[in-house]
PDB file of the backbone (N, CA, C, O) and the ligand in Angstrom, with CONECT records:
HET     ZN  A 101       1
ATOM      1  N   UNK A   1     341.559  -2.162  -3.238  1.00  0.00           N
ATOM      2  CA  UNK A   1     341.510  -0.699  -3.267  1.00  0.00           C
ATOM      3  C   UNK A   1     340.206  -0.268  -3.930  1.00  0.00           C
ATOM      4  O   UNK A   1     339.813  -0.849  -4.942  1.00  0.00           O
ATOM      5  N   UNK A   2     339.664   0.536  -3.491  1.00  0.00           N
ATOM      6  CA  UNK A   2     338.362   1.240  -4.152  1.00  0.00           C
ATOM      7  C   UNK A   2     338.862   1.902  -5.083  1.00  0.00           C
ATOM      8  O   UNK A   2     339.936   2.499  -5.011  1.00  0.00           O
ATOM      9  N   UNK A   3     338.033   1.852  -6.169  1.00  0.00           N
ATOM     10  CA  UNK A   3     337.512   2.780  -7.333  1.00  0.00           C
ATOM     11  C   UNK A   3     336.658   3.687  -7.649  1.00  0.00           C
ATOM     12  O   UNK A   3     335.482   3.463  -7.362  1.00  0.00           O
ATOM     13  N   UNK A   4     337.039   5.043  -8.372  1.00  0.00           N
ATOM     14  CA  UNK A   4     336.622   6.066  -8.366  1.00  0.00           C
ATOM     15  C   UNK A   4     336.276   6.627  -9.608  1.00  0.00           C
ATOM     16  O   UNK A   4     337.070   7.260 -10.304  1.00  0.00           O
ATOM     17  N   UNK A   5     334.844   6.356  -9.961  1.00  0.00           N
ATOM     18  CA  UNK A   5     334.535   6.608 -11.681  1.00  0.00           C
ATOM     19  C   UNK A   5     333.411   8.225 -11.703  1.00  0.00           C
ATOM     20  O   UNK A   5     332.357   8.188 -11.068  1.00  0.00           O
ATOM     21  N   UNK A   6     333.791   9.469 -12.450  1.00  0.00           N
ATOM     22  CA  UNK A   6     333.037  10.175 -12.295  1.00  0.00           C
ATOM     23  C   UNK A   6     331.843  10.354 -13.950  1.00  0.00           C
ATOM     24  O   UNK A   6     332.215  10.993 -14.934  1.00  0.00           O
ATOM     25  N   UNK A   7     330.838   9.833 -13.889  1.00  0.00           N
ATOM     26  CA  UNK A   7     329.950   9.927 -15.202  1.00  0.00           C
ATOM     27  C   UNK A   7     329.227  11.230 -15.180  1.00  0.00           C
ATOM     28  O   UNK A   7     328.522  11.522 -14.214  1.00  0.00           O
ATOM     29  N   UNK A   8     329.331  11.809 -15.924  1.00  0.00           N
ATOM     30  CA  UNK A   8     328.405  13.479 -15.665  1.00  0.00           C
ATOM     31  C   UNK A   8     328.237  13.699 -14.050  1.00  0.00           C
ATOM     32  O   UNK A   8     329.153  13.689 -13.226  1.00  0.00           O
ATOM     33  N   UNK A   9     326.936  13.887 -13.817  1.00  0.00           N
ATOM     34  CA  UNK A   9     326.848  14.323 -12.363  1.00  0.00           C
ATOM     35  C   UNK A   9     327.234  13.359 -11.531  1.00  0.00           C
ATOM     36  O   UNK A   9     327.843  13.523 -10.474  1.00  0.00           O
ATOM     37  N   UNK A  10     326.732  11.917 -12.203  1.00  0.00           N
ATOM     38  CA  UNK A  10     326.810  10.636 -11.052  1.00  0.00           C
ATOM     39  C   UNK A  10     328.531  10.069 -10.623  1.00  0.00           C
ATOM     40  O   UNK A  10     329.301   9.711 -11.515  1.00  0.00           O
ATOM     41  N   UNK A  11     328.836  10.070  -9.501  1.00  0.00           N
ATOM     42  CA  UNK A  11     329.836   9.683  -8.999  1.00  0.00           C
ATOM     43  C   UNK A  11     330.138   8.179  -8.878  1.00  0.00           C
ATOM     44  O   UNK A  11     330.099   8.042  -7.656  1.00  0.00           O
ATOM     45  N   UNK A  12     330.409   6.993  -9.379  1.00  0.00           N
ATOM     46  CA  UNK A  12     330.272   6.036  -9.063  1.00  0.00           C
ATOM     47  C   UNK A  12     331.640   5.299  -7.567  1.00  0.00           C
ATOM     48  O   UNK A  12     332.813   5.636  -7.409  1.00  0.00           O
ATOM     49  N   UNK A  13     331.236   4.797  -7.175  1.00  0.00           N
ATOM     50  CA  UNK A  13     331.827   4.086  -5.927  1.00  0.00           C
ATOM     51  C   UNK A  13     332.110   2.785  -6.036  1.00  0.00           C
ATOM     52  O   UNK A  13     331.135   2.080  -5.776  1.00  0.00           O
ATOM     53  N   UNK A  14     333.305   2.070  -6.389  1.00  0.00           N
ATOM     54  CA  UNK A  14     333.294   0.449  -5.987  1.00  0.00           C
ATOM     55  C   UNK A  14     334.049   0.560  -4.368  1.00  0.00           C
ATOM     56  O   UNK A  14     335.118   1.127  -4.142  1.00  0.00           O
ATOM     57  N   UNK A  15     333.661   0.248  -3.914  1.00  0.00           N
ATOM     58  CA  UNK A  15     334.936  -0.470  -2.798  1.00  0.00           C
ATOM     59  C   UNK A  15     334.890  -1.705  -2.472  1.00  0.00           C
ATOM     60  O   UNK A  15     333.870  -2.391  -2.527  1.00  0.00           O
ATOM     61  N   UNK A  16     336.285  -2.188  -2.009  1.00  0.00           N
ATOM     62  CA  UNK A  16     336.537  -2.983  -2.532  1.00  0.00           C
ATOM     63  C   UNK A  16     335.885  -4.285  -1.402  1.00  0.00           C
ATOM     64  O   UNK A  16     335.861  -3.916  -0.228  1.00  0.00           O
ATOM     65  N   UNK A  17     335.595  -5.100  -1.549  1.00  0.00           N
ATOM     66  CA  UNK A  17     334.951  -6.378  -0.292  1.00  0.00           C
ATOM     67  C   UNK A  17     335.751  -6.603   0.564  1.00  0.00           C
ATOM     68  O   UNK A  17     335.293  -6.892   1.670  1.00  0.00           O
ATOM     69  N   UNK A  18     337.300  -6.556   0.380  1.00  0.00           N
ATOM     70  CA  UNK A  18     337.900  -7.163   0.705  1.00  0.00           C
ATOM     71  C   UNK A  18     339.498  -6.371   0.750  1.00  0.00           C
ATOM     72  O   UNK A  18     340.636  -6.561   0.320  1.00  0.00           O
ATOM     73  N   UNK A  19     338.866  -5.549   1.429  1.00  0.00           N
ATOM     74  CA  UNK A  19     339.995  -4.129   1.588  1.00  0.00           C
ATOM     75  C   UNK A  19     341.356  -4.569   2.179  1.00  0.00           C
ATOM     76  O   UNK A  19     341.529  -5.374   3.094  1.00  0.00           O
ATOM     77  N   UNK A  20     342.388  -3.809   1.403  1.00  0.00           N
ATOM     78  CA  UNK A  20     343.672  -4.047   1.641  1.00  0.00           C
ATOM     79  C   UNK A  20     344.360  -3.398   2.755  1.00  0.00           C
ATOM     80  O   UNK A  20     344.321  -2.171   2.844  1.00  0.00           O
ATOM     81  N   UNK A  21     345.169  -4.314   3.861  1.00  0.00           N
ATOM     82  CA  UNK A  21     345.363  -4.118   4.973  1.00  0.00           C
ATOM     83  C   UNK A  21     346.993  -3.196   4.782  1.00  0.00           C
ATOM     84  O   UNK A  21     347.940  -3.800   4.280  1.00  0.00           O
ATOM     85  N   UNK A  22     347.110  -2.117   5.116  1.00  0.00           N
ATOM     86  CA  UNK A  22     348.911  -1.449   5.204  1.00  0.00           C
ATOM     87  C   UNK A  22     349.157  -1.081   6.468  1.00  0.00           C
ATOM     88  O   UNK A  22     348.350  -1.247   7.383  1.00  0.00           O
ATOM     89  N   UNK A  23     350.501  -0.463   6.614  1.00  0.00           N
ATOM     90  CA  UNK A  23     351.032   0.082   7.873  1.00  0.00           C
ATOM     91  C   UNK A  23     350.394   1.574   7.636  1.00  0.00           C
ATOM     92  O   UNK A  23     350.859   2.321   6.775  1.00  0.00           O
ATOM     93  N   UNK A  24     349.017   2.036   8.676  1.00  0.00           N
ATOM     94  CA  UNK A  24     348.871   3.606   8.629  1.00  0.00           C
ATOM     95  C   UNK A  24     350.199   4.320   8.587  1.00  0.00           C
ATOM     96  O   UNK A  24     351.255   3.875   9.036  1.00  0.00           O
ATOM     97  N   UNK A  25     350.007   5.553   7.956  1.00  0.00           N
ATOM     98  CA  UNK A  25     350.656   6.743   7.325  1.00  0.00           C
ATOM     99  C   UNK A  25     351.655   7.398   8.551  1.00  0.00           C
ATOM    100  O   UNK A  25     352.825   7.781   8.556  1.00  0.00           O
ATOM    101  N   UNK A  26     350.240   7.303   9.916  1.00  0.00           N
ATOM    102  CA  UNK A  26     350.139   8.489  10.386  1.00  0.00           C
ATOM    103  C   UNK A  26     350.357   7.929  12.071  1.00  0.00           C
ATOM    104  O   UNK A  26     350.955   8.650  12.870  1.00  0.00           O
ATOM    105  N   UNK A  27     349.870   6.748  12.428  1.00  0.00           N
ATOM    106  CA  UNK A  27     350.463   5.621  13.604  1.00  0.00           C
ATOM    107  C   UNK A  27     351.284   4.457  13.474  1.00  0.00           C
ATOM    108  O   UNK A  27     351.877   3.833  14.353  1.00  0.00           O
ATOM    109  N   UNK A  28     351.201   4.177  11.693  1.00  0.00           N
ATOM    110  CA  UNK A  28     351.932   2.612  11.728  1.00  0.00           C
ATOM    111  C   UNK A  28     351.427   1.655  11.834  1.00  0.00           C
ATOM    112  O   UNK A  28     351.859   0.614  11.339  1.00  0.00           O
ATOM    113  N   UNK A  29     349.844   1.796  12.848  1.00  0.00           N
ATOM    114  CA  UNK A  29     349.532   0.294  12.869  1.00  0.00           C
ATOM    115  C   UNK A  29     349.135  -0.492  11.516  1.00  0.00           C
ATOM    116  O   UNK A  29     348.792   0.170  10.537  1.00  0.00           O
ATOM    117  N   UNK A  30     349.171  -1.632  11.467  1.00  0.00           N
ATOM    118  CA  UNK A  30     348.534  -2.508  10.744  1.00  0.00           C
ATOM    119  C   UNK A  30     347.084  -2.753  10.689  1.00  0.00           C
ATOM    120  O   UNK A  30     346.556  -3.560  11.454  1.00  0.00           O
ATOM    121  N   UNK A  31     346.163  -1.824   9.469  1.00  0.00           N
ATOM    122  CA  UNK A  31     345.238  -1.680   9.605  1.00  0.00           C
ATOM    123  C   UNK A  31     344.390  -1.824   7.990  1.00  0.00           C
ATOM    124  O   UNK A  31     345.069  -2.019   6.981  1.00  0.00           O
ATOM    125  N   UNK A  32     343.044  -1.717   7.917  1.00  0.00           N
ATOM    126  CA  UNK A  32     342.279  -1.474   6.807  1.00  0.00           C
ATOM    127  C   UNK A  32     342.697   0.141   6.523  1.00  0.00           C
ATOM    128  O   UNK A  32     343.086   0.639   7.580  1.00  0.00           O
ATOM    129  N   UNK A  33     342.721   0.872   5.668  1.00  0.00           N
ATOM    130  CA  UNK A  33     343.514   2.373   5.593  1.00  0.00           C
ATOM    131  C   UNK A  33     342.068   3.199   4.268  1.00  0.00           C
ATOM    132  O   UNK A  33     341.512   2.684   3.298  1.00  0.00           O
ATOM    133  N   UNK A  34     341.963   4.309   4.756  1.00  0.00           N
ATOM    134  CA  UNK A  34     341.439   4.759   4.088  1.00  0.00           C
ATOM    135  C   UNK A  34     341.906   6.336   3.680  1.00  0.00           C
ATOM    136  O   UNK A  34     342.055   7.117   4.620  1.00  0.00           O
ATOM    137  N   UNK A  35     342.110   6.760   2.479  1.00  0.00           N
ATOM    138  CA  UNK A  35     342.530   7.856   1.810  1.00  0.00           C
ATOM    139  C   UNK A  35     342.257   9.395   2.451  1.00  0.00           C
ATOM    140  O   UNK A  35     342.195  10.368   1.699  1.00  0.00           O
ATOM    141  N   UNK A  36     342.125   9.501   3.675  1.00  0.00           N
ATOM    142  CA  UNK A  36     341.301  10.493   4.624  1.00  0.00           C
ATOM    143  C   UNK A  36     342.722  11.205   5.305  1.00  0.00           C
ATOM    144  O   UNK A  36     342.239  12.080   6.024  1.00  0.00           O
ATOM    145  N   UNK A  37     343.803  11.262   5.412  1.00  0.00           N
ATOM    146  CA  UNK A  37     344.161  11.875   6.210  1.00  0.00           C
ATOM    147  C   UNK A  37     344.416  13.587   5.748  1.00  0.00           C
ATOM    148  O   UNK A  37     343.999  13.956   4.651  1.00  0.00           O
ATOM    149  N   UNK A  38     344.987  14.372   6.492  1.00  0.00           N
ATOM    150  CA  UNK A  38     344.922  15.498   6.057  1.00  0.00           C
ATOM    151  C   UNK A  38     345.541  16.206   4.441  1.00  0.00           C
ATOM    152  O   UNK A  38     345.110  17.197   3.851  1.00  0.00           O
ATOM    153  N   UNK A  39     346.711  15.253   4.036  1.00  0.00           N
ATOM    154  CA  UNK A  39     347.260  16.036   3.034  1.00  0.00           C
ATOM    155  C   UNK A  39     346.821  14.022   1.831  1.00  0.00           C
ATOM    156  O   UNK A  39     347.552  13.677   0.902  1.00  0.00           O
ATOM    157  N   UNK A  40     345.857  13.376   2.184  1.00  0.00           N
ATOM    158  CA  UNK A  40     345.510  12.557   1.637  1.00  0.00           C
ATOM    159  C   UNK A  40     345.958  11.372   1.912  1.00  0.00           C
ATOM    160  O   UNK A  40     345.590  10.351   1.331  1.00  0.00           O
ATOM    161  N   UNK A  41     347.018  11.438   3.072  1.00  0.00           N
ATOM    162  CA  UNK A  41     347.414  10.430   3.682  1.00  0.00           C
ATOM    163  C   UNK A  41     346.463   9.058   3.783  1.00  0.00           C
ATOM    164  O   UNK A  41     345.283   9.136   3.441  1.00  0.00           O
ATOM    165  N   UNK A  42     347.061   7.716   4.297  1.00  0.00           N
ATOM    166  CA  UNK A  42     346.297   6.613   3.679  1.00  0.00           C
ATOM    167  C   UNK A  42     346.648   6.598   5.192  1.00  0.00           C
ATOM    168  O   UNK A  42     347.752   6.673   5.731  1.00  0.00           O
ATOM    169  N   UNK A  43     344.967   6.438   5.916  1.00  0.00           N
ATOM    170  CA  UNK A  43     344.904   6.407   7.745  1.00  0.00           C
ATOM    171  C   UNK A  43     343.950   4.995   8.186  1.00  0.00           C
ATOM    172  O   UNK A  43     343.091   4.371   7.563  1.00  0.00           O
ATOM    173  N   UNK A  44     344.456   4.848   9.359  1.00  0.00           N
ATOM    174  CA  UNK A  44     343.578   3.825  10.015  1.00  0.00           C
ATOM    175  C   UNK A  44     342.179   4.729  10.503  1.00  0.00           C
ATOM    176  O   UNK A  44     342.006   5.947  10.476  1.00  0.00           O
ATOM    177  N   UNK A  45     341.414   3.812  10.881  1.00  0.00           N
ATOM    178  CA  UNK A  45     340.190   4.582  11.712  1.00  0.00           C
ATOM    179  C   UNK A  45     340.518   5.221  12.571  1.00  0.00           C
ATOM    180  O   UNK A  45     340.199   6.409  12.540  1.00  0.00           O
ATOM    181  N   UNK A  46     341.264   4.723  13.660  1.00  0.00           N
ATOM    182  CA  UNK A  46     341.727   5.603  15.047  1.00  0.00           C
ATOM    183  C   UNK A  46     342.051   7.127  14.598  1.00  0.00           C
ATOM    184  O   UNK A  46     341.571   8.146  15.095  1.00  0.00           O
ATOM    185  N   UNK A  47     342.809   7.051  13.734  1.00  0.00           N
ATOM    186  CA  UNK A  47     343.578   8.177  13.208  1.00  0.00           C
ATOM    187  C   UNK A  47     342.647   9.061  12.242  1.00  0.00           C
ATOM    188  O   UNK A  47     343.039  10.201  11.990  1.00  0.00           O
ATOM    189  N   UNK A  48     341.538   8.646  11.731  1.00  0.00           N
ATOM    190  CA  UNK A  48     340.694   9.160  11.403  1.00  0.00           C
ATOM    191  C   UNK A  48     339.443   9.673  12.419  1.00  0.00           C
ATOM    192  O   UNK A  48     338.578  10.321  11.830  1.00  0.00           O
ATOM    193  N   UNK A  49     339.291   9.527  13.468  1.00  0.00           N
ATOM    194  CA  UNK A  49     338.784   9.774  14.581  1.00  0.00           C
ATOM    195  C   UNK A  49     339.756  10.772  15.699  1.00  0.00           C
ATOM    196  O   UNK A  49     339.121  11.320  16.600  1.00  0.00           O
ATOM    197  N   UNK A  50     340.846  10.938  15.657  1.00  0.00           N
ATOM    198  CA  UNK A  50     341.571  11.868  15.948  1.00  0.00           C
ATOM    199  C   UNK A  50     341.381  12.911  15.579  1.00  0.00           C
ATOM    200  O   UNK A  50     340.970  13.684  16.445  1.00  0.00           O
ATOM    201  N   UNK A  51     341.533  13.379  14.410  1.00  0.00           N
ATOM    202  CA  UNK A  51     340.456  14.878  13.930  1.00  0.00           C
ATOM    203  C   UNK A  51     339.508  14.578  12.779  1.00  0.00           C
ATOM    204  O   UNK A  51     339.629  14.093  11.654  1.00  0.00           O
ATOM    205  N   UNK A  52     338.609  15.017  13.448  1.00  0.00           N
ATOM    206  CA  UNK A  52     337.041  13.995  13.037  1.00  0.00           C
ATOM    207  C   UNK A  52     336.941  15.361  12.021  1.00  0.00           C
ATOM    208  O   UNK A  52     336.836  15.049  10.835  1.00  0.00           O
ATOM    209  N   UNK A  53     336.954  16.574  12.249  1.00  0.00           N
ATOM    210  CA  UNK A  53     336.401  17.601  10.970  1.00  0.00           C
ATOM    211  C   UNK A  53     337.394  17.247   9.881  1.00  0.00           C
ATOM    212  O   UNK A  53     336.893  17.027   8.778  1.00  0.00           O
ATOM    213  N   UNK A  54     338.700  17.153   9.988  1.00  0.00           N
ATOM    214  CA  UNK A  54     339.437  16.795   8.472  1.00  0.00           C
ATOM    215  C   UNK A  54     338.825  15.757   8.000  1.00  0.00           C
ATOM    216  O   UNK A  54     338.444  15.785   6.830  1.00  0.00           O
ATOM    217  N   UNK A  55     338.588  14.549   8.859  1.00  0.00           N
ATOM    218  CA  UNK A  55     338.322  13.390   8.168  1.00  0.00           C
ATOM    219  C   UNK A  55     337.127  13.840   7.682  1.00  0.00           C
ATOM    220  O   UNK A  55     337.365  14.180   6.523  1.00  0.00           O
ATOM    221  N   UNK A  56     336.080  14.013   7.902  1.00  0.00           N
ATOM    222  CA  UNK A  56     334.713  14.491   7.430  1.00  0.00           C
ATOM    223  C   UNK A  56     335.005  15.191   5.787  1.00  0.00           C
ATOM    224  O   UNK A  56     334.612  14.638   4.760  1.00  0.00           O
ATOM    225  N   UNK A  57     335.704  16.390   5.813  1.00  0.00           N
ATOM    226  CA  UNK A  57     336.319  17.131   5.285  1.00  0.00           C
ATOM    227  C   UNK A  57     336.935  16.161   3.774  1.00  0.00           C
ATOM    228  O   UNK A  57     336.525  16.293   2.621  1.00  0.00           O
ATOM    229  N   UNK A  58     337.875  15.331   4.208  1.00  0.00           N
ATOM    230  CA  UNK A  58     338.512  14.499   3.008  1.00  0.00           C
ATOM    231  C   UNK A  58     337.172  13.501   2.610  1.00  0.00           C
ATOM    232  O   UNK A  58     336.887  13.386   1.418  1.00  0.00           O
ATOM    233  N   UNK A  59     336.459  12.871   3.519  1.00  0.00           N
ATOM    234  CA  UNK A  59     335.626  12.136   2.513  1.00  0.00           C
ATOM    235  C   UNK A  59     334.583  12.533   1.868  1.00  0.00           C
ATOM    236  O   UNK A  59     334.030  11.936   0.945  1.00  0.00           O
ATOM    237  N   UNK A  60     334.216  13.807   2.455  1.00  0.00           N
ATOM    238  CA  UNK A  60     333.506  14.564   1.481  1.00  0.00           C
ATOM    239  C   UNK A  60     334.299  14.838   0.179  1.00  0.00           C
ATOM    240  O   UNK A  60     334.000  14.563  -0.983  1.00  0.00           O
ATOM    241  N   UNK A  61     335.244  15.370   0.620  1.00  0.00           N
ATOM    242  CA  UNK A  61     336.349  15.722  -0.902  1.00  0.00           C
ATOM    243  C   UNK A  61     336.208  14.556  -1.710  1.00  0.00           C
ATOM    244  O   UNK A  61     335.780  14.678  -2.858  1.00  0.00           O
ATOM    245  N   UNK A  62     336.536  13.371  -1.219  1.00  0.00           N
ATOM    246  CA  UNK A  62     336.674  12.205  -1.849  1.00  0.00           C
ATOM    247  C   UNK A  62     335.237  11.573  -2.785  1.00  0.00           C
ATOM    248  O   UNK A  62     335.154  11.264  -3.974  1.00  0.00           O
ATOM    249  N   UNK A  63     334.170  11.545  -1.637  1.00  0.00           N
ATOM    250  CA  UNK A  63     332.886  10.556  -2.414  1.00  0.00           C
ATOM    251  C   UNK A  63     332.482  11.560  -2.732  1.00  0.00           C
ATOM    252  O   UNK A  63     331.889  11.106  -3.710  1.00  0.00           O
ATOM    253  N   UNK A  64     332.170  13.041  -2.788  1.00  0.00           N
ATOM    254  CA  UNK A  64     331.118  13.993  -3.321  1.00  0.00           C
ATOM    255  C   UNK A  64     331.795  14.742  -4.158  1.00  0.00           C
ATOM    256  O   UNK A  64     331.091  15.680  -4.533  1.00  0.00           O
ATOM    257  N   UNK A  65     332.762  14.753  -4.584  1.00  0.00           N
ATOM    258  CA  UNK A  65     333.671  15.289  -5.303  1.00  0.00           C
ATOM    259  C   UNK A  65     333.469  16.877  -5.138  1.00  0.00           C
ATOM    260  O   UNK A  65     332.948  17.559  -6.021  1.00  0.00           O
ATOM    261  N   UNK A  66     333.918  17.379  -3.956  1.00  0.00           N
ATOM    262  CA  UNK A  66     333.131  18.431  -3.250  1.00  0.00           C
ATOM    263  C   UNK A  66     335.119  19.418  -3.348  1.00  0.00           C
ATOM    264  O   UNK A  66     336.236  18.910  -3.246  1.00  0.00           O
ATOM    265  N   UNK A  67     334.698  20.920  -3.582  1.00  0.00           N
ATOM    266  CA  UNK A  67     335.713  21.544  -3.457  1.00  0.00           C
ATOM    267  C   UNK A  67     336.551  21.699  -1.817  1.00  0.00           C
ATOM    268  O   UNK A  67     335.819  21.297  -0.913  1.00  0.00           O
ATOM    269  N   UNK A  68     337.346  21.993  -1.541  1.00  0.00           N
ATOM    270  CA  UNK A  68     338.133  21.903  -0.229  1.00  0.00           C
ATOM    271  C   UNK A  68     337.384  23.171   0.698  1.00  0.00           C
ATOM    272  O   UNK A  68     337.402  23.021   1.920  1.00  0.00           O
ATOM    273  N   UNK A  69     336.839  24.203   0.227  1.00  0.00           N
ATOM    274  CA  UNK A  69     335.676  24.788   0.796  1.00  0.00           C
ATOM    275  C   UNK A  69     334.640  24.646   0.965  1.00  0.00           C
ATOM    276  O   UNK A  69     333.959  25.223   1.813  1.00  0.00           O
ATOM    277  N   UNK A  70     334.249  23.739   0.089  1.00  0.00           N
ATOM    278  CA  UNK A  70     332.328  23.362   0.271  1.00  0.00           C
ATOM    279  C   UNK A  70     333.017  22.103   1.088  1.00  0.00           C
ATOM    280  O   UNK A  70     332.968  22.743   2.138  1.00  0.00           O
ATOM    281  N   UNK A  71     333.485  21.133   1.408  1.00  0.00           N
ATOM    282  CA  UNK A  71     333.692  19.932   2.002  1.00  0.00           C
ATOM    283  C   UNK A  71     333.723  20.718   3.622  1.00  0.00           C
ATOM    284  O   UNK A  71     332.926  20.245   4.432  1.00  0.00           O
ATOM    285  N   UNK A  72     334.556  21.814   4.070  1.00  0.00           N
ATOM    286  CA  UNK A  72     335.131  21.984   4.959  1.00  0.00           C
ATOM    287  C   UNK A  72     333.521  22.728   5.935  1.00  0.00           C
ATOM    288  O   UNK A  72     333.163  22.654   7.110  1.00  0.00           O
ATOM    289  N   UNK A  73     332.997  23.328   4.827  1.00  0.00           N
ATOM    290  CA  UNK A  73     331.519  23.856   5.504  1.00  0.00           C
ATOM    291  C   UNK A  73     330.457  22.756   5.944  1.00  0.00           C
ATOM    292  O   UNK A  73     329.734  22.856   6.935  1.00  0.00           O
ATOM    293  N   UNK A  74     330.479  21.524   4.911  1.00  0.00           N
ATOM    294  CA  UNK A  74     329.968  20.761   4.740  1.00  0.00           C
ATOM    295  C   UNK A  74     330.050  19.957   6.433  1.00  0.00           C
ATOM    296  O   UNK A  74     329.060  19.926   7.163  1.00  0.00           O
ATOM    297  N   UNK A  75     331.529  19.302   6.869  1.00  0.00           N
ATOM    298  CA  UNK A  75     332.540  18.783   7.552  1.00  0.00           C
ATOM    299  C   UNK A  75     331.755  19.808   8.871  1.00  0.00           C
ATOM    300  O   UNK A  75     330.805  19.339   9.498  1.00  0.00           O
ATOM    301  N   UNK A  76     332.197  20.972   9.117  1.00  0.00           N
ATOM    302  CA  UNK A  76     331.551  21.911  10.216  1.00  0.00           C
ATOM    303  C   UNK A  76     330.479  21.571  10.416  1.00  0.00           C
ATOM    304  O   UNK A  76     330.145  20.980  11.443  1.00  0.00           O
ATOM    305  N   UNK A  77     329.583  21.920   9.319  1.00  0.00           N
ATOM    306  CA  UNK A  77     327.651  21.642   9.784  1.00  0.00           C
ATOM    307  C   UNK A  77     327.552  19.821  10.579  1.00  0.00           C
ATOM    308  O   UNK A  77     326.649  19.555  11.373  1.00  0.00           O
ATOM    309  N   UNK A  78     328.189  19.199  10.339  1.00  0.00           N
ATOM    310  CA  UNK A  78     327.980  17.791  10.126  1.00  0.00           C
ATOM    311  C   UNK A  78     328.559  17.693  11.597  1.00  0.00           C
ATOM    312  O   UNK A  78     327.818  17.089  12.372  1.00  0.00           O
ATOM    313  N   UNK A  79     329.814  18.200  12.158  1.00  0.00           N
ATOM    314  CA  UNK A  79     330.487  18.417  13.229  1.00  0.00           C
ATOM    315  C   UNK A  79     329.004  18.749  14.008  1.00  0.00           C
ATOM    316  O   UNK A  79     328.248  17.946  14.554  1.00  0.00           O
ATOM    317  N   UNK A  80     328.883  20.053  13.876  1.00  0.00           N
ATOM    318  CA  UNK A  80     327.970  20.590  15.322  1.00  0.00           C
ATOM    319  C   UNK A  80     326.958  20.018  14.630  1.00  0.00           C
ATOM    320  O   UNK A  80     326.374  21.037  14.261  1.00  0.00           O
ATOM    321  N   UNK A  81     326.175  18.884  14.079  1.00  0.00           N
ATOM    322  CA  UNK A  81     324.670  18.521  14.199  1.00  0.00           C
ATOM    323  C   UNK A  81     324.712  16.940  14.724  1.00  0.00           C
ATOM    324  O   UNK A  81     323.824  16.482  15.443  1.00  0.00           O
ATOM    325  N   UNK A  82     325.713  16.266  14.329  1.00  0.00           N
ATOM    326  CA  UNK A  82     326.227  14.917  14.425  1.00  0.00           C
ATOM    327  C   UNK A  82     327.270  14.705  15.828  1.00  0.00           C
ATOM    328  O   UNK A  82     327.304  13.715  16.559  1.00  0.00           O
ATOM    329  N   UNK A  83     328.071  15.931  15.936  1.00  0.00           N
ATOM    330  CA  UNK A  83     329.424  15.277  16.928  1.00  0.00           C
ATOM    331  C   UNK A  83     330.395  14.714  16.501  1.00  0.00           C
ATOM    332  O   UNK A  83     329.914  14.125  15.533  1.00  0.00           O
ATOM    333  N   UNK A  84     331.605  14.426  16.533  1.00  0.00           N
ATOM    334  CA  UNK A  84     332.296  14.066  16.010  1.00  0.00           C
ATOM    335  C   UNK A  84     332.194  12.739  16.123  1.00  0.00           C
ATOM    336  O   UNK A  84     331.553  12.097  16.955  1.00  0.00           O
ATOM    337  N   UNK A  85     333.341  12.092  14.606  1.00  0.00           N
ATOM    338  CA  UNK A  85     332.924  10.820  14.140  1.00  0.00           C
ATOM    339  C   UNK A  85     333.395   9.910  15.652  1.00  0.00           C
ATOM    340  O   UNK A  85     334.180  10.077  16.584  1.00  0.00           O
ATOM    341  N   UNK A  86     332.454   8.951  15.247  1.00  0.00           N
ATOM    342  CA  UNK A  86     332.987   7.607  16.103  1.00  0.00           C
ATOM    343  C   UNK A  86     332.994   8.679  17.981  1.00  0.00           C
ATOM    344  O   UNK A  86     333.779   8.628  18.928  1.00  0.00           O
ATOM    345  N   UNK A  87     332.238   9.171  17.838  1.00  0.00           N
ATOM    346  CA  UNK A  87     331.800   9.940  19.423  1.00  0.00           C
ATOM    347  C   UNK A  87     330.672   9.304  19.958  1.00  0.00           C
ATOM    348  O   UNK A  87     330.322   8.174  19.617  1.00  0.00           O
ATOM    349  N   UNK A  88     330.007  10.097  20.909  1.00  0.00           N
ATOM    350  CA  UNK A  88     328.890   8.576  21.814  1.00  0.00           C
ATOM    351  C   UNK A  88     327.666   9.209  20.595  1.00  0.00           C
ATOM    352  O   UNK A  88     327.668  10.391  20.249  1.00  0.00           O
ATOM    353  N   UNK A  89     326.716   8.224  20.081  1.00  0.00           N
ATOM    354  CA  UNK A  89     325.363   8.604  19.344  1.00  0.00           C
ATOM    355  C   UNK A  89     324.425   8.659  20.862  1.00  0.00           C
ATOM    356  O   UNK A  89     324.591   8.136  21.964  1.00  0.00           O
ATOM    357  N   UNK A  90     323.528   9.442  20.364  1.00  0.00           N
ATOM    358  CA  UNK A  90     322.276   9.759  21.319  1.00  0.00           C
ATOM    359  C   UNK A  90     321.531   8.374  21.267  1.00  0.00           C
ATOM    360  O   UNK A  90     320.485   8.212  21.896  1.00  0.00           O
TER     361      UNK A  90
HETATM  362 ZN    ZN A 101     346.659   5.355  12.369  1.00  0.00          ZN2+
END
């Protein structure tokens, strides 16, 4: 499981090498799971690629320690300049 240390401004990040596999929240499958789903649910990728602005949205919340309004503006701009996650890159 990753760790989440906040020092004054700096946010620190471990994750972990060797990430722990569960049944997603939100399909069930048997997957690597990450803390992204809408109400913080613990999701597979697929399911995090299903709605790409929440997910954007929670990991902003998560690594930038960003309010649920600045994440969600954040999540939008990132939407229309990027495309949604895991969509075709140019
Ligand atoms: Zn899933």
């Amino acid at each position: 499981m990753s760790k989440i240390a906040q020092i004054g401004n700096v946010r620190l990040i471990e994750i972990s090498p060797d990430p722990e596999k569960a049944n997603c929240e939100l399909c069930g499958k048997f997957a690597e799971l990450r803390p992204y789903g809408e109400n913080g649910e613990k999701i597979c990728t697929d399911c995090g690629k299903k709605n790409s602005l929440i997910t954007r949205k929670q990991i902003y919340k998560t690594l930038l320690g960003l309010s649920e309004k600045e994440a969600l503006e954040m999540a939008k701009k990132a939407e229309e300049e990027d495309g949604p996650l895991g969509g075709k890159t140019p």
